[in-house]
N, C-alpha and C positions, 0 to 999 in steps of 0.2 A: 635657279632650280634645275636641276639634274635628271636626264630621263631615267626611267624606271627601268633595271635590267628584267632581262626575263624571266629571273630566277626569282624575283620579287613578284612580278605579274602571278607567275604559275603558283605564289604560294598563297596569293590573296583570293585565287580563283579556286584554289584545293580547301581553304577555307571556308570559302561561301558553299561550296558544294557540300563539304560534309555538315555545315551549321542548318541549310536548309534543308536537310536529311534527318538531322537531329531532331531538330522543333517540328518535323512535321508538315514543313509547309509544299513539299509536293505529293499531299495525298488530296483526293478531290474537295474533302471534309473537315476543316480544323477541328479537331480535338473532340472527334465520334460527333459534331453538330450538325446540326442542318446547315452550317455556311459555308462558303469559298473564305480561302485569307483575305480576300478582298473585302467581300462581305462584312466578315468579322470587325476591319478593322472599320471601315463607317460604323460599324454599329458600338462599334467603342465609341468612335468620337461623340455619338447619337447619346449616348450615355452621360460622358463626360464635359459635351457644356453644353451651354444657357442657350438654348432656340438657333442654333447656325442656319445658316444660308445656304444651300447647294453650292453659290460661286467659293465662298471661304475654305470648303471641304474640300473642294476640287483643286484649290491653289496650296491649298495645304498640304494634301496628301497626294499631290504632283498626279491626280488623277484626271485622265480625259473626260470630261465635262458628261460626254456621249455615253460614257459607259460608266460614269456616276448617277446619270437619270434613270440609267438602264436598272440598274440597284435598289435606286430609290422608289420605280414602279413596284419593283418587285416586292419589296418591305409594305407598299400600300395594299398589296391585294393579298398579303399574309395577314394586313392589322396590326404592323408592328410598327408604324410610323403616322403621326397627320401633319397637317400644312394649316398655315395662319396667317394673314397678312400682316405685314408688317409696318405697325404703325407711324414710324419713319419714313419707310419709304414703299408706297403701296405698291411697287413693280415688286418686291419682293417679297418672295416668302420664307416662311420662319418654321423649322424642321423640329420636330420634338418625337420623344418613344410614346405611346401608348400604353395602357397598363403592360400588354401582355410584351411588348414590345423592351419594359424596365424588366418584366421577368426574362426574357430571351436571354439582353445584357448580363443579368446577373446570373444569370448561369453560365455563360459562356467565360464571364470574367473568373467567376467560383474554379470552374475546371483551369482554365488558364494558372492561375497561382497556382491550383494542388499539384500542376504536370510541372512547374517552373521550383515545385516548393520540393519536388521527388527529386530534380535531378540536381538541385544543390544539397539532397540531403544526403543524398549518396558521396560527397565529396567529404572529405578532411578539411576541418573550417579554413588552415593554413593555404591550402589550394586553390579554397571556394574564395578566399580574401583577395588572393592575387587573382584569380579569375575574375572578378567585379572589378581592381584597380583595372586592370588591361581592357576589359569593357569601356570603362569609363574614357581611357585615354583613345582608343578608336573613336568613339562616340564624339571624342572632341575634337580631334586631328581629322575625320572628313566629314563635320556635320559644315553647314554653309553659316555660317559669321554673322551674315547680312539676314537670315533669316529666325537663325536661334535666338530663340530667347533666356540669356542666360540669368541664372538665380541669381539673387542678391545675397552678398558674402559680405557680411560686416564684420568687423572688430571691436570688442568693446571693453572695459576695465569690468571685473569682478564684483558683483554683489548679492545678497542673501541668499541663499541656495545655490546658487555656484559651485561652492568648496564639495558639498556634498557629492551633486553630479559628478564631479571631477573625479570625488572615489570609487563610487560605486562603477562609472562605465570603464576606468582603467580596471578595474578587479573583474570587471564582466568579461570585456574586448580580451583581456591579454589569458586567462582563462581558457574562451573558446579558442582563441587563435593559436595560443603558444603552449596550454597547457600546467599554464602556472599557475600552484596553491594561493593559499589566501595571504598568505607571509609577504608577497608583492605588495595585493592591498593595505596590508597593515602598515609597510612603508608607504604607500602613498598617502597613507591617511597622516603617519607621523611628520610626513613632509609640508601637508597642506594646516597641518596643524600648527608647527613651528613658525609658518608664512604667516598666516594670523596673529599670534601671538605676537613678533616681532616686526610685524612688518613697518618697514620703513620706506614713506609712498615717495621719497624722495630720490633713492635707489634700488628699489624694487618694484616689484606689478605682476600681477597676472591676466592674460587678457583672453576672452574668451570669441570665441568664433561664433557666427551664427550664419545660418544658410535659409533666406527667405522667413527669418525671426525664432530662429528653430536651434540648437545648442547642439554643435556639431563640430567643435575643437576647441582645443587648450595649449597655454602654456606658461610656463612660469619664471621669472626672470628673480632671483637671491642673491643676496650678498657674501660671499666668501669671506673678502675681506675687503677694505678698503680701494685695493687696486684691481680684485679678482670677483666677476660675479658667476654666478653660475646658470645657464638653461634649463629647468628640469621640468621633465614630464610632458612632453610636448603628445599630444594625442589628436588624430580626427577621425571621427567617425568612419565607418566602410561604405554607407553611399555617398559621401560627401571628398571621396579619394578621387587624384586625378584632375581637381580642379586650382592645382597652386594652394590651397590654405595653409598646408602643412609647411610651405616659403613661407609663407606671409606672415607667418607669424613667428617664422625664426628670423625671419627681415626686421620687423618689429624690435624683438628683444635684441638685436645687434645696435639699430637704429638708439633705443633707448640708452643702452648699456654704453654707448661713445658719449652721447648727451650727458648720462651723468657721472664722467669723468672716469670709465673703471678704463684699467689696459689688455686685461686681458679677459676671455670669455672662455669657460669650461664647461663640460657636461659631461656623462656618465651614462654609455650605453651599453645595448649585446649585441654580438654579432647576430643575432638571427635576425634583430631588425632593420632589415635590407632596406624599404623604403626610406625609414629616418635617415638612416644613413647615406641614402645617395643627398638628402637636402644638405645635410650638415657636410657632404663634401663639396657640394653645389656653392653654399655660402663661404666658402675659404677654410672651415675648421679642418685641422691636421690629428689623425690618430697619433698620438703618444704612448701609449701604454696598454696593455691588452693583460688580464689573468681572467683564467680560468675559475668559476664555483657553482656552486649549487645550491642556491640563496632562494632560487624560490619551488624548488623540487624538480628540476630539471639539471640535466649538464650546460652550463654556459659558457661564453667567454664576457667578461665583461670588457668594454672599451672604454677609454677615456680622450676624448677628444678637445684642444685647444684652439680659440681664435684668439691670435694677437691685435689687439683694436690700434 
């Protein structure tokens, strides 16, 4: 590991200063409310689960024990919190909201999304997308390993309502983000249609992604020819970027595609999509061929990229 020059220190600290300028959090009041950020955020956690404990908040949210009680007085003599022993273990107590204490949350949470919902609305979705990937990849590159609890990412073969999803959120995603007619979706319908029809589960498959049981990637593995399969449509949702699936399931389709016997793997993309494309360079595939159209109401270049298995 390599120390950090200063030119990195000074940009991560120019960051922190304008992002907590941005969102507000050196004004006394988050978001015109009666709380400190501090405040707020127990009273999230107070919301969002099942009876906690003082100690669990405190190690959670790396909070001094001293000045979590200090919060949590403060919350009893507004009425927006009670305590309960706990049936487990009777030295402890068990923290819950109040009526009015569920209405505080829910307003504090209401404003929070409208001020989070304004300043992505003001972005260009193309902008707002990569803004979320690079979230995401900070989020993961300094959260602690030992402590996060990372979602469950499965993979699984294709069935009944699958095919559908797969049209509709490529004709949605590529829409907001890129700007493209419906003529994209049309091919992707004709494409998943064809897959159907002919599919052959001996050298073909589509397998889809799920994150914590929830359908948030795609991709499709075809037969060209006998020695030639093809990748297509490879999709993951925008909160579910930044976590490898979009590998993982081009790993997949390479992993299957040696297994049943093809030599070479093709796929067909645009240059504008940067993320696909750093995977599909990541995995060994070489661009061959590039032209230029206007297939789906925009100026492209199309790419066509080869792995030799």
């Amino acid at each position: 590991m390599t120390a950090a020059s200063r030119a990195a220190i000074e940009s991560v600290r120019s960051f922190n200063r304008f992002y907590t300028r941005k969102i507000g959090v050196l004004q006394e009041r988050l978001l015109r409310s009666p709380f400190s950020l501090a405040e707020a955020r127990v009273l999230y956690e107070l919301g969002t689960r099942q009876d906690p404990v003082a100690a669990a908040l405190s190690r959670d949210l790396d909070l001094d024990f001293g000045y979590l009680s200090r919060i949590l007085r403060g919350f009893e003599k507004r009425h927006l919190i009670r305590r309960s022993r706990s049936p487990r273990d009777g030295r402890s107590q068990l923290l819950s909201l109040t009526r009015s204490g569920r209405a505080a949350f829910r307003s504090l949470d209401a404003r929070s999304r409208a001020e989070t919902g304004k300043l992505l609305g003001a972005m260009p979705s193309r902008e707002r997308t990569e803004m979320i990937d690079a979230m995401a990849i900070i989020q993961r590159n300094l959260g602690d390993r030992n402590d996060v609890k990372l979602p469950r990412v499965r993979l699984r073969r294709h069935r009944p309502g699958d095919i559908g999803w797969v049209v509709e959120r490529h004709g949605r995603l590529y829409a907001d983000e890129y700007g493209w007619d419906e003529r994209f979706e049309a091919l992707v319908a004709q494409i998943v249609a064809d897959f159907i029809r002919n599919l052959d589960p001996a050298g073909e498959r589509c397998w889809i992604a799920e994150l914590n049981g929830r359908r948030v990637g795609s991709v499709f593995l075809v037969r060209k020819n006998l020695r030639v399969a093809r990748l297509r449509l490879l999709l993951v949702e925008p909160e579910a970027r930044g976590m490898g699936i979009g590998g993982r399931l081009v790993d997949e389709c390479i992993a299957f595609a040696r297994r049943a016997g093809y030599r070479k793997l093709t796929l067909w993309t645009n240059d504008v999509l940067h993320a696909a494309r750093r995977i599909y360079e990541h995995a060994g595939f070489e661009l061959v061929r590039e032209e230029p159209h206007k297939r789906f109401g925009d100026r492209l270049v199309g790419q066509t990229w080869d792995l030799k298995l």
